[in-house]
C-alpha positions in Angstrom: -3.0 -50.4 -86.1 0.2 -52.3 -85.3 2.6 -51.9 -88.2 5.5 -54.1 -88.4 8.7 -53.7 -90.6 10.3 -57.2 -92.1 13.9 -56.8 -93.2 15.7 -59.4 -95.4 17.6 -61.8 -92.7 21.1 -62.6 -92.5 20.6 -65.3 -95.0 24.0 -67.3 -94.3 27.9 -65.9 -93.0 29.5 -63.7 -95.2 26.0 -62.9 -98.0 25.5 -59.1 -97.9 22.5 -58.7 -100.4 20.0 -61.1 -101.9 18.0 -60.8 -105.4 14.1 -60.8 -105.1 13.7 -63.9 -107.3 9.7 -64.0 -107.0 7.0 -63.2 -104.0 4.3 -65.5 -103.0 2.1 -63.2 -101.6 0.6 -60.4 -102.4 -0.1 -56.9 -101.3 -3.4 -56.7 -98.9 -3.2 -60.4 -98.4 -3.4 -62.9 -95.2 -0.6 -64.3 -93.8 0.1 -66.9 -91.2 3.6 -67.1 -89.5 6.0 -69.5 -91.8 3.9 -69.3 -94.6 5.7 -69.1 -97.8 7.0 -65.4 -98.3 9.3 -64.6 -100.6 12.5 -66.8 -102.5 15.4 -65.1 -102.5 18.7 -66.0 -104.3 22.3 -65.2 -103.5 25.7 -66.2 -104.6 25.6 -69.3 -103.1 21.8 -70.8 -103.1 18.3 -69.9 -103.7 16.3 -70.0 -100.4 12.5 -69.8 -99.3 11.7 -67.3 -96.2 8.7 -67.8 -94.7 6.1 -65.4 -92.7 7.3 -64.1 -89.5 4.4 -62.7 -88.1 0.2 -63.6 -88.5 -0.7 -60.5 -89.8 -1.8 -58.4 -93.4 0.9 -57.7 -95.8 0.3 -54.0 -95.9 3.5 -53.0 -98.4 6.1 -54.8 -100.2 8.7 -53.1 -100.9 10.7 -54.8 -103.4 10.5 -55.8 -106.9 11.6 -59.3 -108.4 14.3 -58.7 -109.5 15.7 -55.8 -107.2 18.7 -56.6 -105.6 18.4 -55.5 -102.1 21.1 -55.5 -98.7 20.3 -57.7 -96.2 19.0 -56.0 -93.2 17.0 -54.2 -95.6 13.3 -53.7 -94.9 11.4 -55.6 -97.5 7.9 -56.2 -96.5 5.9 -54.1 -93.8 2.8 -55.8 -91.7 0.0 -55.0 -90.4 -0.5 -57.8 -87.3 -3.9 -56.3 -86.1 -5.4 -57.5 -89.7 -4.8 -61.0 -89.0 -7.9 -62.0 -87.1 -10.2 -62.8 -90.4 -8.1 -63.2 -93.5 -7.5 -66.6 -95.7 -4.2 -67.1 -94.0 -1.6 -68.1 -97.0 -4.0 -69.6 -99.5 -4.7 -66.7 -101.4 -2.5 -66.6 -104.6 0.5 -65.8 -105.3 1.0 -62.5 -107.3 1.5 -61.9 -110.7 5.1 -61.7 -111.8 6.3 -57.8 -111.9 8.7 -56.1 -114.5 12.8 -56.3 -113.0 13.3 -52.7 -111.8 16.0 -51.5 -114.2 18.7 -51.5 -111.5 18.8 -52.6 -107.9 17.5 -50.8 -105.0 20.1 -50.0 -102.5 19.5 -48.5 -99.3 21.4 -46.5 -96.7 22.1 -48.6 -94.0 25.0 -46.6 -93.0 23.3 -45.2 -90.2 21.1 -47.3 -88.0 18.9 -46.9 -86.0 20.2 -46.8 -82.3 20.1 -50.9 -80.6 17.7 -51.1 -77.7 19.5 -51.3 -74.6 17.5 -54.5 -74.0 17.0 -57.0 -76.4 13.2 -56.0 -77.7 10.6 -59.4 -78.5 11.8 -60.8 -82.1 10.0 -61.6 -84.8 9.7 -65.2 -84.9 12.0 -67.1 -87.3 11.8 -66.3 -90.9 13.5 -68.9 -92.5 14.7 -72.4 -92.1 17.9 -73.4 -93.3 19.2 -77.4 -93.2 22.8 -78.0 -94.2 24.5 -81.3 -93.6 26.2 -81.4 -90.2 24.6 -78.2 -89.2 22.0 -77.1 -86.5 18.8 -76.0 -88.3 17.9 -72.0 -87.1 17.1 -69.3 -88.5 19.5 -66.6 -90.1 17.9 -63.9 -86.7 18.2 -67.0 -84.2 21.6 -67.6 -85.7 22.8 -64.2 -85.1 21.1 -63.9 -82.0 23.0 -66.7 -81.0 26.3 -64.9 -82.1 25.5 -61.7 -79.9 24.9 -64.1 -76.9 28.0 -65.9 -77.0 26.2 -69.2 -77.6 27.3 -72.5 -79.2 23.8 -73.2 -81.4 25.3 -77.4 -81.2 24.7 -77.4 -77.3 21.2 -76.0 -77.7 18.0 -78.1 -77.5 15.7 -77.3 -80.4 12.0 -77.1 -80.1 10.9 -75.5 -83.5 9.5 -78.0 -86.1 12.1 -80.5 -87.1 14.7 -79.8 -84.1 14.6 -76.3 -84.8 16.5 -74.0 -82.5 14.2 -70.9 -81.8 14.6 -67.4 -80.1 12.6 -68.9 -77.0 15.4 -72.2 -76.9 18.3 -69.4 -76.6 16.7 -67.8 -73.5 15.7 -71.2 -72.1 19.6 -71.9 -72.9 21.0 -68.7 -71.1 18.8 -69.5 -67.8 16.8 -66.3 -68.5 19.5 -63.9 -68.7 19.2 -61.1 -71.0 21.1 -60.6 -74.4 23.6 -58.0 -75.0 22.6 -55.2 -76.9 21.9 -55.6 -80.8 24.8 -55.0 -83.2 24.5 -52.5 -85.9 23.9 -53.4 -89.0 27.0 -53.2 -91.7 26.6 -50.5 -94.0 25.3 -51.5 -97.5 28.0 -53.5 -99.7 29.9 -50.5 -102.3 28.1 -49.9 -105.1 28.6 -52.2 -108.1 30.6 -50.9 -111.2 28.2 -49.8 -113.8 28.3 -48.7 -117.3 25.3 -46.8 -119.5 22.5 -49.9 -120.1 21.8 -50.5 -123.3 18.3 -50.0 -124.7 16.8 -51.6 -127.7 13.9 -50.0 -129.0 10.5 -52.0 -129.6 10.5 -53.4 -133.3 8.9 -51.4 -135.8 6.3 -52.8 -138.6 4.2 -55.6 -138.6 5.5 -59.3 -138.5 8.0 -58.2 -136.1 7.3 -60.3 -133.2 9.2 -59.9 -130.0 9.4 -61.4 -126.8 10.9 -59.9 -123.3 11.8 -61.8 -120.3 12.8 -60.4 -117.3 16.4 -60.6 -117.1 17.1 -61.9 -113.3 17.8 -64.8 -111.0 20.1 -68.2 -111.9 20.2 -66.4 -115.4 21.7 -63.0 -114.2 24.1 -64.6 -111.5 25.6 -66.8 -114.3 26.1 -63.6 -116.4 27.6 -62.0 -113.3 29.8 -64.6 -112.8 31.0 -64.9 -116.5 31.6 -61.5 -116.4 33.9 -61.2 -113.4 35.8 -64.3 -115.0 36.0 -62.6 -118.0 37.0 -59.1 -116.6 39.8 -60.4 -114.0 41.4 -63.4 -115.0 43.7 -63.1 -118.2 41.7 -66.3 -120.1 44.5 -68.4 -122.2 42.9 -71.4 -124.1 45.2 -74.4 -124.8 44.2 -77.6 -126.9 45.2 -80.5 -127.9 44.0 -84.0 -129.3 43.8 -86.9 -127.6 44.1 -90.3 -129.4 41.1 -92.4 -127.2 41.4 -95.6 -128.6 42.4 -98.0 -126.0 40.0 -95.8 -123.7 37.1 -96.9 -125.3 37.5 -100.2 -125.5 38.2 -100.1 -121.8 35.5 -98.0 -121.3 33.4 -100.5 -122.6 34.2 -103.4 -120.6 33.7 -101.3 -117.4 30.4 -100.1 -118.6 29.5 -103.9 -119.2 31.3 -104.8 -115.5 28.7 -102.5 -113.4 25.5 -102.3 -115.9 23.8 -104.9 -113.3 24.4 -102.5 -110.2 22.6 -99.9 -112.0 26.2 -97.7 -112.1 26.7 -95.6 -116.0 30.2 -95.6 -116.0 31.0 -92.6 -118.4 34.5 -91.8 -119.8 34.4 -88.7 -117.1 35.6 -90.4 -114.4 38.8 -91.7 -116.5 39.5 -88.3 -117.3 39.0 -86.8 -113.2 41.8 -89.0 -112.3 44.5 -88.5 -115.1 43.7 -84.2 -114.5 44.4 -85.3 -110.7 47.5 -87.1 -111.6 48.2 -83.7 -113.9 47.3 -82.1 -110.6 49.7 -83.3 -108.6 52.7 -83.2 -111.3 52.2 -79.6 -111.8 49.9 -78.3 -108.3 49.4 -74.9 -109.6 47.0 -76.0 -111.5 44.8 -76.9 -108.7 45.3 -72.9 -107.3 43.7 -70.1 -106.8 44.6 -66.3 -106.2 44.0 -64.8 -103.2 43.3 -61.3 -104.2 42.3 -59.8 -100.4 45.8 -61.0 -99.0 47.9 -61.4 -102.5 48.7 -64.9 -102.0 48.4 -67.8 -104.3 46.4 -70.8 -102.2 47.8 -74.4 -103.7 45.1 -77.1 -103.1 46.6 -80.3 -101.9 42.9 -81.3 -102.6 41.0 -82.7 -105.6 37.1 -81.4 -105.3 36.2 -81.2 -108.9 32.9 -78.9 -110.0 31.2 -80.7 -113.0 29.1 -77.6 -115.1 25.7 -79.2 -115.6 23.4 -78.3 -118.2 19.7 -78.0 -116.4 16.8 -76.3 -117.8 17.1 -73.4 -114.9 20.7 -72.3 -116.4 24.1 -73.8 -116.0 25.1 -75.2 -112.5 28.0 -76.6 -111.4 28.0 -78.6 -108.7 31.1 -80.4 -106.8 32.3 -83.9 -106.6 34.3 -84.0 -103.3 37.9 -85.7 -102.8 37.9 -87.3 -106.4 41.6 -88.7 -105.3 40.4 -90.8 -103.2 37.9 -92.5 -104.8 38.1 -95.4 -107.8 36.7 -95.4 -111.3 33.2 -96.9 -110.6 32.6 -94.7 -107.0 33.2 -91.7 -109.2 31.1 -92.8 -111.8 28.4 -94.0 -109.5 28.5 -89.9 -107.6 28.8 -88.2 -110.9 25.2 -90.4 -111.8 23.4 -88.9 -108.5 24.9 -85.6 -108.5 24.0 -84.8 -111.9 20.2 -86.3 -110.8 19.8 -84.4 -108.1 21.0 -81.0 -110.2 18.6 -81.6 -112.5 16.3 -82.2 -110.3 16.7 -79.0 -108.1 17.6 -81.3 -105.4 21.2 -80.4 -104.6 22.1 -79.1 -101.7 24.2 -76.2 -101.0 27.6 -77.6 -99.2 27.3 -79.5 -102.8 27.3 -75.9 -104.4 30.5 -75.1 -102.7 34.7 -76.0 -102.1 35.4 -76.7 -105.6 39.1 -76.2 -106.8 38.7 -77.4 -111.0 36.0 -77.5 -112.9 35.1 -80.0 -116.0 32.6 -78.4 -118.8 31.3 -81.7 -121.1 29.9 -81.0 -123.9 31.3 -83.9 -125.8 27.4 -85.3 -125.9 26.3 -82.3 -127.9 28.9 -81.9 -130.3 31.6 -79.6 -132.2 35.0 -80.0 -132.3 36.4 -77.9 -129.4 35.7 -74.8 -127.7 37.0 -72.1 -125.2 35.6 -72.3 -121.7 35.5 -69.7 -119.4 37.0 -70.2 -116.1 34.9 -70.6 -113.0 36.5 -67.9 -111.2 38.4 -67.6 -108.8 39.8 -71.0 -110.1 42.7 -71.5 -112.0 41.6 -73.3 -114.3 38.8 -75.1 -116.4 39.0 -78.1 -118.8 36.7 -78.5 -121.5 35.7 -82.3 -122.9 34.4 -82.4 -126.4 33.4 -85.4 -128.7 34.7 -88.4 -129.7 34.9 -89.0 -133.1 35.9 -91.9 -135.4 38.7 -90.8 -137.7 41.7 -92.6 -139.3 45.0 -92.6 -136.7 48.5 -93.4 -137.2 49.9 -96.8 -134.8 53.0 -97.3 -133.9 53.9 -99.2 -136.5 53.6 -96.0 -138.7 49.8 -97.8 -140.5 47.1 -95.8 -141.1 44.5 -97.7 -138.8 40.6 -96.7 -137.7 40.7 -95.2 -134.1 39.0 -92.4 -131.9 39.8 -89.1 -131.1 38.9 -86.2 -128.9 39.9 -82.7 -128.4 40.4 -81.2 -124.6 40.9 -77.8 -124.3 41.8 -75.8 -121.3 41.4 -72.3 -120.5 43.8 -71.0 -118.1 44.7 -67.4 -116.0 47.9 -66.3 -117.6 48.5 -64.4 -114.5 49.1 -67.9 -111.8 50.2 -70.1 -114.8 52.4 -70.0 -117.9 51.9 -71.3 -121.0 54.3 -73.7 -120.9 52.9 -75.2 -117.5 49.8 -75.5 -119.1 51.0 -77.8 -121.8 53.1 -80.0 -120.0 49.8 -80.6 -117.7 47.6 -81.3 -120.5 50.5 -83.9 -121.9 50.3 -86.0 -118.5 46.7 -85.7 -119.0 47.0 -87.5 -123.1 49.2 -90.1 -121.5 47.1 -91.5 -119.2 44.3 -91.2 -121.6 46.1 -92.7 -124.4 47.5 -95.7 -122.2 44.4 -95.7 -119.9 45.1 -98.8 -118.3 47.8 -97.1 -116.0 44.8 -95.6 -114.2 44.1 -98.7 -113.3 47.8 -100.1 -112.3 48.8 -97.5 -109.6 49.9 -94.6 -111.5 47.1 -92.9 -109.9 
């Protein structure tokens, strides 16, 4: 029997653990190398790793749900089983309980690396990103140890793929330098007593459980940290939309034949950039590993988008540099494409502000929570018919909104905050300056 242990791959630079979001294979079945295996999610994407061997899967050895260290062994194989099974047809497993907390293992001391570099498995997943060089996480760090540039290597692997084979090919033959060790598992997470709620009692007392893990537990992570670290500060104020609206309209009207839905979002991205630039600490962050604050002389805006998988924000690069209807036209595929489950991860990533609308659902205002480690966050709510006062001091019909912004009270001072949200109510109440160079 040849017995073969699969640990979780370095999934992308910097990821030290990954959540067992559900298995497609079962214990005792038939593999065949890049078969789907198991999907994985981590801070910054969700990602499918296939097979890396033809063999039986003899032992998993992680729950969905478990949070486990990469380099951890997850899955062990036995390759002498593989000569009569189904290969990866047979069906995917039932979905197990979450283990009550995550599985972590002692990595702390490895086993010794093979002087010489011992036949690896083949590649266990396949990562594309825009721009880069499709390998897998093993090839990529293979690649690392070897001193090789992966963008001056010829792929062979499906789709250009670079392979273990293409880096020895690439280095003339020559033998790698010895494995690294793996890191030692990540510190343990803070943790309190969990809470358990008893089964209800009686009849008529219907309950339902689900498992408490993936996009749904790495949102409450998230909130949490936000929550726990930056000192939240929620300013608001109301925003006389009149004039907007009517030129909302005619720009609506202008690109309705190029298919384009110009929203009022857009209008709003470009006064917060001109708020941006008035008052750049606005568009910061804190830099808590070197205790510096980092001003972004960049506008990449995330946009929190409702999905039926959980929130997601995704990001709308350089929104400076781009006009009413291009923003309106990227806003229209990006939230597509999140709704879809079709957006990539460099779209996932580099945001310095985030916008939450729920204007569409209703309320009056609300108090977001910051996308940490952001500054900032700026919520959109409703617009609503209500009497308004003119210049001329006459009681006239008119529109209103409330935005509200939740800010860290440690980078920026109340004050700061309001006279950024004032440059914001100019340009909104006088929106035709967006349109005449002010921004």
């Amino acid at each position: 029997m040849t017995i073969k242990e699969f640990k979780l791959p370095d999934i992308g630079e910097g990821i030290a653990e990954g959540e067992i979001v559900s298995w497609k294979v079962s214990e005792g079945q038939t593999v065949k190398e890049e078969d789907e295996f198991v999907e994985v999610m981590t801070d910054k994407a969700t990602v499918m790793i296939t097979a890396p061997y033809d063999g039986v899967v003899k032992e998993l050895k992680a729950k969905e749900g478990d949070i486990v260290p990469v380099e951890s062994v997850i899955a062990v194989f036995d390759l002498d089983g593989a000569g009569g099974g189904s290969g990866g047809s047979a069906p995917a497993p039932a979905k197990q309980e979450a283990a009550p907390a995550a599985p972590k293992q002692d990595t702390a001391k490895p086993e010794p690396a093979p002087a010489q570099p011992a036949p690896e498995a083949p590649a266990a997943f396949e990562q594309a990103e825009p721009g880069k060089v499709l390998a897998a996480p093993a090839t990529r760090k293979r690649a690392r140890e070897m001193g090789i540039d992966l963008g001056k290597v010829e792929g062979t692997g499906p789709s250009g793929r670079v392979t273990n084979e293409d880096l020895e090919r690439h280095a003339g033959g020559a033998a790698a330098p010895a494995a690294k060790a793996p890191a030692a598992s990540p510190p343990a997470r803070p943790t309190h007593a969990p809470i358990s709620i008893p089964p209800a009692a009686g009849q008529g007392q219907i309950e339902e459980r689900i498992p408490f893990r993936g996009l749904r537990r790495k949102i409450a992570d998230a909130m949490s940290r936000s929550k726990n670290t930056a000192a939240h500060f929620t300013y608001v104020d109301d925003i006389d939309v009149t004039e907007l609206v009517k030129l909302r309209k005619e720009a609506k009207a202008m690109y309705a034949d190029d298919g384009i839905n110009v929203t009022y979002l857009p209008f709003i991205m470009k006064a917060v950039v001109e708020a941006h630039r008035k008052f750049p600490m606005m568009n910061s962050a804190l830099d808590e590993s070197t205790n510096e604050l980092v001003i972004k002389h960049y506008h990449n805006f995330g946009i929190a988008t409702d999905t039926e998988q959980g929130l997601i924000v995704p990001v709308l690069k350089d929104v400076d540099k781009k006009s009413i209807a291009q923003l309106a036209k990227e806003l229209q595929e990006l939230a597509a494409a999140t709704r879809d489950g079709k957006v990539g991860v460099d779209q996932l990533q580099g945001g310095t502000f985030t916008i939450t609308n729920a204007g569409n659902i209703g309320g009056l205002f609300a108090t977001p929570v910051i996308n940490f480690p952001e500054v900032a966050i700026l919520g959109v709510h409703a617009i609503k018919q209500t009497p308004v006062i003119n210049a001329a001091g006459e009681i006239v019909p008119g529109s209103v909104m409330y935005l509200s912004v939740s800010i860290d009270h440690r980078i920026v001072d109340g004050a700061t905050g309001a006279r950024w949200m004032n440059v914001i109510k100019d340009l909104l109440e006088n929106p035709r300056k967006l349109l005449l160079g002010a921004v």
